[in-house]
C-alpha positions as CSV (number, residue, x, y, z in Angstrom):
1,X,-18.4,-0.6,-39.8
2,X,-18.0,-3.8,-41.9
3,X,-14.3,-3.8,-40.7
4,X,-15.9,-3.9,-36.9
5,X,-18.1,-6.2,-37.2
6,X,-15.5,-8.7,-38.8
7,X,-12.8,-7.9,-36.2
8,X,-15.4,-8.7,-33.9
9,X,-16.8,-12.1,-35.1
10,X,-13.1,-12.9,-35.5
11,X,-12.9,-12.4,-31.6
12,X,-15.7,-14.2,-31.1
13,X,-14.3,-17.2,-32.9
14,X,-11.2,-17.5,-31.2
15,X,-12.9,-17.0,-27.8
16,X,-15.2,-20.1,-28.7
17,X,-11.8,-22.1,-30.1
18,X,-10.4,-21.2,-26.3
19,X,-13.8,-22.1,-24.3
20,X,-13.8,-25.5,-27.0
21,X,-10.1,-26.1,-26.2
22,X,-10.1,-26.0,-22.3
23,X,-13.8,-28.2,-22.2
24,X,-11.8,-30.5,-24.2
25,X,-9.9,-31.2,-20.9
26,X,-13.4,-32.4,-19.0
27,X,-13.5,-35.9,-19.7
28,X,-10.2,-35.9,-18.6
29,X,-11.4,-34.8,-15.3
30,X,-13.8,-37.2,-15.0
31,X,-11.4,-40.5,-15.6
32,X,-7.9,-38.6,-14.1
33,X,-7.6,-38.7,-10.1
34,X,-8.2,-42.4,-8.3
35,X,-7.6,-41.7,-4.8
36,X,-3.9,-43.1,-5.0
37,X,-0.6,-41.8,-3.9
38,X,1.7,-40.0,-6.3
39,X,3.1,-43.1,-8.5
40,X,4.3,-42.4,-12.2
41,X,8.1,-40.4,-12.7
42,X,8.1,-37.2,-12.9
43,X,9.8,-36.6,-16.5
44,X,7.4,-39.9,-18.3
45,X,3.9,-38.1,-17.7
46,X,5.3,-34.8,-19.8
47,X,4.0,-35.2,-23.3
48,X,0.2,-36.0,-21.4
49,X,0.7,-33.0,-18.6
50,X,0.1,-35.6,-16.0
51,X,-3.2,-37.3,-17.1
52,X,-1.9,-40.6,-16.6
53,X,0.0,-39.7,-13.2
54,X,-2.5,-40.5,-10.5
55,X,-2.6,-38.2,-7.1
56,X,-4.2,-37.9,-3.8
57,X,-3.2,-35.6,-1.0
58,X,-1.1,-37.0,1.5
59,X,-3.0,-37.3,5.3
60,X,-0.5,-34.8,6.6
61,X,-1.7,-32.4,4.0
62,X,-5.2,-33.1,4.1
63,X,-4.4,-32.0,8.0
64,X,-2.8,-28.4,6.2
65,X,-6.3,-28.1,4.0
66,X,-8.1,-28.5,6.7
67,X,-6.3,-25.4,8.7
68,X,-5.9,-23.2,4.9
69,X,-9.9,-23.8,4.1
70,X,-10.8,-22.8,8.0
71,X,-9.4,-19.1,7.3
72,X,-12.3,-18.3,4.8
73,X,-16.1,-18.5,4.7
74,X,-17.7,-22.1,3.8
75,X,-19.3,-20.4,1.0
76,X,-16.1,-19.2,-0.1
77,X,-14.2,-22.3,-0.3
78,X,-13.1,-21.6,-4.0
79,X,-10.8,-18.7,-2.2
80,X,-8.4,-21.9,-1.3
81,X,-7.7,-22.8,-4.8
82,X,-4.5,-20.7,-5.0
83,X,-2.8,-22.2,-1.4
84,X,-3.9,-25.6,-2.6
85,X,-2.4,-25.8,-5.8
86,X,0.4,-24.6,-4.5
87,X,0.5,-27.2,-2.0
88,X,-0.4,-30.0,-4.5
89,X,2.7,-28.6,-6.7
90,X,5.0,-28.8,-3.7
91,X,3.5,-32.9,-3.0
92,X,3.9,-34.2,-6.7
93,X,7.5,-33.0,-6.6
94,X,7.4,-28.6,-8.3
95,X,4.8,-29.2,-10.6
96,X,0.9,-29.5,-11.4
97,X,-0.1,-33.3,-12.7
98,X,-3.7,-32.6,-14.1
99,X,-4.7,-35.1,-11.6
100,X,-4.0,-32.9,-8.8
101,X,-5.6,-30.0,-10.3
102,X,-8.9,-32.2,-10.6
103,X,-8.4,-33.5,-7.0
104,X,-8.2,-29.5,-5.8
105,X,-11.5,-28.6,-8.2
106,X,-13.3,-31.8,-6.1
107,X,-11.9,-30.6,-2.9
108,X,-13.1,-26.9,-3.0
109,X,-16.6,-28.1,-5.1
110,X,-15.5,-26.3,-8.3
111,X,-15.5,-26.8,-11.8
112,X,-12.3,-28.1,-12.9
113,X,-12.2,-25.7,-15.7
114,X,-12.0,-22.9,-13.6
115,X,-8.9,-24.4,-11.2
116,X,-7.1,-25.1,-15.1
117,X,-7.8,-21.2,-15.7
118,X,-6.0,-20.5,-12.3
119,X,-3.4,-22.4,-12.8
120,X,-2.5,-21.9,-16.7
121,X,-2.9,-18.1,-15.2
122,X,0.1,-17.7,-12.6
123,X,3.9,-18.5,-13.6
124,X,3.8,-20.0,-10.1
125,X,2.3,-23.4,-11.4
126,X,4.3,-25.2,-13.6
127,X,2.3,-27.7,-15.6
128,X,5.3,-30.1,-16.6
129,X,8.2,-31.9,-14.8
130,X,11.0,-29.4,-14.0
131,X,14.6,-29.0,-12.1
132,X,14.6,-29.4,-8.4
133,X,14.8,-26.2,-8.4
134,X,13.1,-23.5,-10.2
135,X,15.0,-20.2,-10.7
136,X,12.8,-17.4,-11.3
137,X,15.0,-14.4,-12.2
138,X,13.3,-11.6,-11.9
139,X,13.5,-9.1,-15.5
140,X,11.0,-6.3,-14.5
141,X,12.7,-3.1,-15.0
142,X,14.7,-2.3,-11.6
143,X,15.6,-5.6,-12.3
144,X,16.7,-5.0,-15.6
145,X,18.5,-1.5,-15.2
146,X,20.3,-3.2,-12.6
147,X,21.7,-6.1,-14.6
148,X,19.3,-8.8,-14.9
149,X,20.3,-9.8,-18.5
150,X,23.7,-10.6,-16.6
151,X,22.1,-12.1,-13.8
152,X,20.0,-14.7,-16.4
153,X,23.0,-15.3,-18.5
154,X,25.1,-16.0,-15.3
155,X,22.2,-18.9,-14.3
156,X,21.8,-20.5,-17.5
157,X,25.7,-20.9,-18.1
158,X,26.2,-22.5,-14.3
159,X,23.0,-24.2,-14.5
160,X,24.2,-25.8,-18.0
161,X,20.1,-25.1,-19.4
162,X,18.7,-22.2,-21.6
163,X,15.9,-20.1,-20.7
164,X,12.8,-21.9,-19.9
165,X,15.1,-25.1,-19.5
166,X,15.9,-28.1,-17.3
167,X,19.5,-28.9,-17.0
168,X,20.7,-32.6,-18.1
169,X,21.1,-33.5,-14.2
170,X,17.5,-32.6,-13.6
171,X,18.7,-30.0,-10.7
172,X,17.8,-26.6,-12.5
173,X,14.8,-24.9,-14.7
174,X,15.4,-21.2,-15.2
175,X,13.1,-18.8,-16.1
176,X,12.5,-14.9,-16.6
177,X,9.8,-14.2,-14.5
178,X,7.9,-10.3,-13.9
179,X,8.6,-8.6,-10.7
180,X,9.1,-10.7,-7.2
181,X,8.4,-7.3,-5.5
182,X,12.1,-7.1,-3.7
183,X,12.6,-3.6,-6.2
184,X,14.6,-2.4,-3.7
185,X,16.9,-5.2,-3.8
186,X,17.8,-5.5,-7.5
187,X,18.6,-7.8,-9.5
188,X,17.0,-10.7,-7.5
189,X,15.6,-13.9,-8.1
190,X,13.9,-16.6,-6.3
191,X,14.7,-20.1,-5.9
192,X,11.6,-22.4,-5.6
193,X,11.7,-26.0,-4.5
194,X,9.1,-28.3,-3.1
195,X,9.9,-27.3,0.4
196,X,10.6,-23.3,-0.1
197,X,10.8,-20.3,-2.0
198,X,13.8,-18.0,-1.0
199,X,14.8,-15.0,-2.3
200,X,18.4,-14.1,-3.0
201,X,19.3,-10.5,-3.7
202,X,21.8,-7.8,-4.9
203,X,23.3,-10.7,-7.5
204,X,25.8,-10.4,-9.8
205,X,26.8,-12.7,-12.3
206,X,29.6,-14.1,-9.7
207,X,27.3,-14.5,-7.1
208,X,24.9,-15.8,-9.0
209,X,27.0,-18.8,-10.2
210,X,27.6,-19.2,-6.0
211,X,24.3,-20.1,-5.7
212,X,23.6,-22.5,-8.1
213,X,27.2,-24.0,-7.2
214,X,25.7,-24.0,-3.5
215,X,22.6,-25.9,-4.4
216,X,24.2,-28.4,-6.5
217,X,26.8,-29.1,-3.6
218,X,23.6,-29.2,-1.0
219,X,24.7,-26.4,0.8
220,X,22.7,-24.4,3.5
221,X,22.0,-21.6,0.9
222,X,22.4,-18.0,2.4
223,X,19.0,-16.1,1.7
224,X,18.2,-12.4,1.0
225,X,21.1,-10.1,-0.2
226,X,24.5,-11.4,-1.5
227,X,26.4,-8.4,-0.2
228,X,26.7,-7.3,3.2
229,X,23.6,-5.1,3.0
230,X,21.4,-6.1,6.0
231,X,18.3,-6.3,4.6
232,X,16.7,-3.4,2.3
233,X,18.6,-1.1,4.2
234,X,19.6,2.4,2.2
235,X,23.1,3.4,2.5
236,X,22.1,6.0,5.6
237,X,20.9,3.1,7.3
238,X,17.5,2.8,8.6
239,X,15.7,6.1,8.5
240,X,12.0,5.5,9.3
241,X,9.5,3.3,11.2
242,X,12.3,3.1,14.2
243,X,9.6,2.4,16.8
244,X,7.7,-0.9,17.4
245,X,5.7,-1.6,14.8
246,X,2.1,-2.9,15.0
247,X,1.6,-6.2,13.4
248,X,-1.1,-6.9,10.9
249,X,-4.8,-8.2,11.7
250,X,-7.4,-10.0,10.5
251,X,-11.3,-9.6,11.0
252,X,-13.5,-12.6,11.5
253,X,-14.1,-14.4,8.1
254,X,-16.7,-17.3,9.4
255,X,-19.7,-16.7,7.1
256,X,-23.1,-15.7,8.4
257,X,-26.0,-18.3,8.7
């Protein structure tokens, strides 16, 4: 029993340290986010995650919030925070200045606590100047059985970066990510920049290295698989759901009152 209890007020101290730690960031809220356009470079505002970098969304994007924050309810507006960041990542060049994160939490009339929980949460957000483009290679375990190790060693060497890495021409940042959901297409990866996220699939190590040599010479890249498998097609072809399918639906999402 005495072992509980101090496990447990051991718990409770490093969930207070946490809560502490990411209250700390508050004032820093309050002082970041003059309504200014994007100014400082990218790599200078590192060491401070962007406090000093100031950000505003651009009018053509406060035009796209206007159309994301229409598809829920007005008293759901927090449901936005995920397309938003997302679309404040893409605007400050692939990553998250905590002056855009404050400029979401005022937009969507929540704490900015909780849109720092969201986006220290998902790999998606990257919280520090990267590559122009981000490869996420997936190392979930189709992935893996299928030669993932390969395909990360492959994108590090061409790259010229380790895992987790920007390369010296500011091009690259690789990273192992968890699984992209393309299973069938092992190994994969995705390759984010600010203006897309396509996935290639059915890499190997040569093929990988294409890629990356495609991207660096500014190449149309060819999305999807890297063989001449159409699609996520089986080796029988397709099999099932040879009719017209019906496409998805939404219900009405305007709140009541």
């Amino acid at each position: 029993m005495a072992v509980a209890r101090s496990v447990a007020a051991r718990a409770v101290g490093l969930l207070s340290a946490s809560h502490r730690h990411m209250t700390a960031l508050a004032p820093a809220a309050a002082a970041a986010g003059t309504p200014t356009a994007l100014g400082a470079p990218r790599r200078a505002a590192a060491a401070t995650g962007g406090r000093g970098t100031p950000f505003d969304f651009t009018d053509e994007n406060y035009d796209k919030i206007d159309v994301l924050l229409a598809r829920y309810p007005s008293n759901y507006r927090a449901s936005g925070v995920i397309p938003l960041l997302d679309l404040a990542q893409r605007q400050a060049g692939g990553w998250l200045p905590l002056s855009a994160m404050n400029k979401v939490a005022k937009i969507l009339g929540m704490s900015p606590v909780k849109v720092y929980e969201v986006a220290t949460f998902y790999t998606m957000f990257v919280r520090e100047p990267i590559g122009t483009y981000h490869i996420q290679v997936c190392g979930t375990t189709p992935c893996m059985l299928r030669g993932a190790r390969d395909i990360v060693a492959a994108a590090t060497e061409e790259a010229g970066c380790v895992v987790g890495g920007t390369s010296a021409d500011g091009l690259f940042h690789v990273t192992e990510v968890e699984c992209l959901g393309a299973c069938v297409n092992a190994p994969m990866a995705q390759i984010s920049s600010t203006t897309a996220d396509p996935y290639v699939e059915d890499l190997t190590p040569a093929s990988m290295k294409e890629v990356i040599r495609t991207l660096r010479a500014g190449k149309e890249l060819r999305v999807g698989p890297q063989t001449d498998r159409p699609g996520c097609a089986g080796p029988k072809g397709k099999t099932s759901l040879l009719g017209d399918v019906a496409g998805p639906y939404c219900r009405e999402l305007k709140a009541d009152g």
